[in-house]
C-alpha positions, -999 to 999 in steps of 0.1 A, spaced: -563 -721 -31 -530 -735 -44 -507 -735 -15 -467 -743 -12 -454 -754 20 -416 -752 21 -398 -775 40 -371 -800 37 -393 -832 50 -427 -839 44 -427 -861 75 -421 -837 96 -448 -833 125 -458 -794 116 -452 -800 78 -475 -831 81 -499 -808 102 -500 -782 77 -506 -795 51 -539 -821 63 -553 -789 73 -547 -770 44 -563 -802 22 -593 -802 49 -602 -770 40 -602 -778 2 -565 -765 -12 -542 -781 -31 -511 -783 -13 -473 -787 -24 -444 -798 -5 -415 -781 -15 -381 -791 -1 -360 -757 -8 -333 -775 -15 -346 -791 -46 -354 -755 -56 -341 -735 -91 -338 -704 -92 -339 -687 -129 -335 -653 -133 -343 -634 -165 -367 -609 -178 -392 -624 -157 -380 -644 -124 -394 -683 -123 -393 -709 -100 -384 -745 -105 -387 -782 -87 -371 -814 -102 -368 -801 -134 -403 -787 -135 -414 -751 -135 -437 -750 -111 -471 -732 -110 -486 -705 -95 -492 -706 -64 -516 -682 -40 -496 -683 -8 -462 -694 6 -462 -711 35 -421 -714 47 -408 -736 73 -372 -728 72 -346 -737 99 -315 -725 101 -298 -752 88 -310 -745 49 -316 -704 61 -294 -691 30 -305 -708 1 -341 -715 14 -351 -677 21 -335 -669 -18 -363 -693 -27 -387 -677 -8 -376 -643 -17 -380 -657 -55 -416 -663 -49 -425 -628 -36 -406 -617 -68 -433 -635 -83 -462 -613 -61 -465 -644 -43 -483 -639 -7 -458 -654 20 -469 -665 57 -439 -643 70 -415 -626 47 -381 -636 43 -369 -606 58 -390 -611 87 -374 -647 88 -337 -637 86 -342 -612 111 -354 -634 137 -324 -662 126 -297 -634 138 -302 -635 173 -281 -603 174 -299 -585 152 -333 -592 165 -318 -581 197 -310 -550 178 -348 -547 171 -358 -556 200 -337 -533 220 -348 -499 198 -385 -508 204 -375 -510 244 -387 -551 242 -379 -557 279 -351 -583 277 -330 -602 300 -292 -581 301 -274 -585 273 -241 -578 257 -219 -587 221 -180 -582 215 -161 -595 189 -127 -593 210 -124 -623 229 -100 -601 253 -137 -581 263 -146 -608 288 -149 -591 318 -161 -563 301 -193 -584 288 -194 -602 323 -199 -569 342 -225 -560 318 -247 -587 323 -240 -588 360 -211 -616 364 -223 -650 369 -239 -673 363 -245 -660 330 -262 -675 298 -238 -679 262 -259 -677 231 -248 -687 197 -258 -659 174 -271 -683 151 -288 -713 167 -322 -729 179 -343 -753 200 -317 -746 227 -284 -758 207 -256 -733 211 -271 -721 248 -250 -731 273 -252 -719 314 -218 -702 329 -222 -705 366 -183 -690 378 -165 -661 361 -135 -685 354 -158 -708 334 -177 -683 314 -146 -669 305 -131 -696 291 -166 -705 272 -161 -668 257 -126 -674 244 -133 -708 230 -161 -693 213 -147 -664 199 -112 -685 193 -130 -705 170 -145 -674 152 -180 -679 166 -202 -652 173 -222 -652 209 -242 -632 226 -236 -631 268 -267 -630 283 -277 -624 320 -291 -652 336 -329 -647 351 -326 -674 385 -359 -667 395 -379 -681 364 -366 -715 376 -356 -735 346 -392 -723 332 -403 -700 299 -434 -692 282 -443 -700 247 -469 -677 228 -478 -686 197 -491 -654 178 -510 -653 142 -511 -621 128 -515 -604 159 -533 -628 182 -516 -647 203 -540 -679 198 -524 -706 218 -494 -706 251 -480 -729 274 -455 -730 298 -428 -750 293 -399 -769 320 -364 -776 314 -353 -814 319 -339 -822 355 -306 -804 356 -315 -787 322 -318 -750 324 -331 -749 293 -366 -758 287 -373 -765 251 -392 -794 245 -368 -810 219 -342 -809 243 -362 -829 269 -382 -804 289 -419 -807 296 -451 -782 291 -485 -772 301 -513 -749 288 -510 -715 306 -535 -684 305 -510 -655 298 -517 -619 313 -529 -590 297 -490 -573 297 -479 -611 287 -498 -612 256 -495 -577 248 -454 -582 250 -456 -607 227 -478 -592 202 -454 -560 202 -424 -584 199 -438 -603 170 -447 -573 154 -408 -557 161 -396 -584 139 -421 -581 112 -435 -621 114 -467 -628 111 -465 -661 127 -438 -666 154 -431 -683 186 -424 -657 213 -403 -671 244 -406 -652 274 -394 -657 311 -410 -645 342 -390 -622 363 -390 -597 392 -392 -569 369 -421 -584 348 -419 -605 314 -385 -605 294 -385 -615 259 -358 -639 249 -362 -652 216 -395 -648 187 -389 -678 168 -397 -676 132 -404 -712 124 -423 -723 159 -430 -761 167 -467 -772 165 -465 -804 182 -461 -792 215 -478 -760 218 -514 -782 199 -510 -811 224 -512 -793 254 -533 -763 247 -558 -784 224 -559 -752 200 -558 -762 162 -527 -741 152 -523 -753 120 -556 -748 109 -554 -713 122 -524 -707 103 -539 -721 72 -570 -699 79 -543 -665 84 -529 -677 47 -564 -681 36 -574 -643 46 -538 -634 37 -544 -644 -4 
């Protein structure tokens, strides 16, 4: 197969990853950083790199973060103009990058999720506190990942003023209750076209709540339960990806979903569970084309 991998680094770890697997199994691969992308539009929609049109290719492979999310899911969108197969739609993608509208989705298919509330009124801040239960309390960026733009409230006076800073600046946030008893600790599921094929549990940093790994925190393999791993099937499947990092917490009332990352890590989630993700996801394209 022919096979473009879009990403703004080559180097990167899961870029890297992807692509030796994809050239173990016998495809040609292509790096593309979006960013180098052209778009032409015309009587028939083309695609090109450096100056270059480029070829066809058989599948789309996008790793897009939300620092190039605008321009880099119009280039993907331009390749399934094309009829080109894509491992998760751009849709999909922007869906999961607005954390308040994948709460949206999540919500209408009654994903069990932490409390959560949105105002655009910086003067709603006690209304959003009593929502979610007071503090402490959890402040999400609408737009943000590996943990950046999550900050912890712990008093009422303090999440207030985060609200009105936030909002003050014309920032949008989410308020988000604040689940004490999963102890700094969240699950990772790494699902492929509905099978979850890899998990871990993962730790925050000492005096971190959060526990992404890029942030610090640590992780081990974990064997999720049957409700666990059918959660995060029905989340991935909410947001339309068909290969997504689901974050869950433990809690009294059972699993909470908290985020389904479009563009998951494989570093972290291959060393500790010793599954080969990227070949899997290379194998998913294969059947995919």
């Amino acid at each position: 197969m022919n096979i473009a991998i879009l990403s703004r680094n080559a180097e990167i770890h899961s870029t890297a990853r992807l692509a030796d697997a994809a050239r173990a199994r016998g495809h040609h691969v292509d790096i593309l950083n979006p960013l180098a992308v052209t778009l032409e539009f015309g009587d028939v929609p083309r695609v090109h790199y450096r100056g270059l049109q480029l070829p066809a290719y058989d599948v789309v492979v996008p790793r897009i973060g939300a620092s190039i999310s605008l321009y880099g899911l119009a280039v993907l969108r331009q390749f399934e103009l094309l009829g080109t197969k894509t491992l998760n739609a751009s849709a999909a993608i922007a869906r999961a990058q607005d954390k308040l509208l994948s709460t949206q989705c999540l919500a209408q298919h009654h994903i069990p999720m932490p409390a959560t509330a949105f105002a655009h009124d910086a003067g709603e801040s006690d209304h959003l506190l009593r929502l979610v239960g007071g503090a402490p309390a959890i402040v999400k960026l609408v737009e943000g990942t590996q943990g950046v733009g999550v900050v912890l409230g712990e008093t009422e006076k303090s999440l207030r003023s985060m609200i009105e800073a936030f909002r003050g600046a014309r920032v949008d946030i989410l308020v988000q209750q604040f689940i004490e008893e999963a102890g700094a600790k969240d699950l990772r599921a790494f699902v492929i076209r509905g099978e979850v094929i890899a998990a871990m549990e993962r730790s925050g940093a000492a005096g971190d709540f959060r526990s992404n790994l890029h942030r610090g925190g640590s992780a081990q393999a974990i064997t999720l339960t049957a409700d666990e791993q059918a959660l995060a099937l029905q989340a991935a499947s909410v947001i339309g990806l068909d290969v997504a990092g689901v974050d869950m917490l433990r809690s009294k009332r059972g699993a909470l979903v908290i985020e389904v990352n479009a563009s998951p890590g494989l570093e972290g989630i291959e060393a500790v569970s010793g599954v080969d993700v990227a070949g899997a996801m290379i194998a998913a394209a294969e059947t995919l084309a």
